[in-house]
N, C-alpha and C positions, 0 to 999 in steps of 0.2 A: 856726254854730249849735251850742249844747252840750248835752250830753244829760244829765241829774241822775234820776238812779233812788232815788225815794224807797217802802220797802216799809211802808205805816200797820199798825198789829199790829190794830188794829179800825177801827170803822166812824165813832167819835166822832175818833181823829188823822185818818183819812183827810178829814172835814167839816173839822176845823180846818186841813187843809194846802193845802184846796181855795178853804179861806175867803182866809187867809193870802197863798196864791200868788194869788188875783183880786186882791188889795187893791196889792198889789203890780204888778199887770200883766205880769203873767209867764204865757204860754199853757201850759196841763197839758194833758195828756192820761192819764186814768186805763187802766190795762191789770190784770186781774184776772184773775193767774193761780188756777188752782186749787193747794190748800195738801195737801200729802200728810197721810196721817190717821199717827195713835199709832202706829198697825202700823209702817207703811211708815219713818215718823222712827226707832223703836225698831229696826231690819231695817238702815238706813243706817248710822248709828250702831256698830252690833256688825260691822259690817262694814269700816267705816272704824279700828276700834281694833283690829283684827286677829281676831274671833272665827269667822270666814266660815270654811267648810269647801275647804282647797284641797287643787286634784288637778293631776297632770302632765297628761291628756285628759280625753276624755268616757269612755271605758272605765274610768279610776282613778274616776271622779266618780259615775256609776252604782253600782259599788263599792261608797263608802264609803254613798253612800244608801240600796244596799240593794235595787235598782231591778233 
């Protein structure tokens, strides 16, 4: 058995993938993860392209926080 992970961006591809895959005879199973908000994307993001604040420990890291 194969596993195809399809993620629908709304609620009208997920109806047409659900339709699509019955007509087809193809067993789905839907799984709805929750989707991270703007914050948390924009946070990933500045992090991932190098903007995140780094320290050698938690001592360097309080530091630079200020903490």
């Amino acid at each position: 058995m194969s596993t195809i992970v399809i993620k629908p961006k709304n609620r009208a591809e997920e109806a047409l993938l659900t339709k699509l895959l019955s007509k087809m005879n193809v067993d789905s199973h839907l799984v709805h993860e929750p989707f991270p908000n703007y914050d948390t994307i924009t946070a990933i993001q500045d992090v991932e392209s190098g903007k995140g604040t780094k320290a050698a420990n938690s001592a360097d890291l309080f530091d630079k926080l200020g903490i």
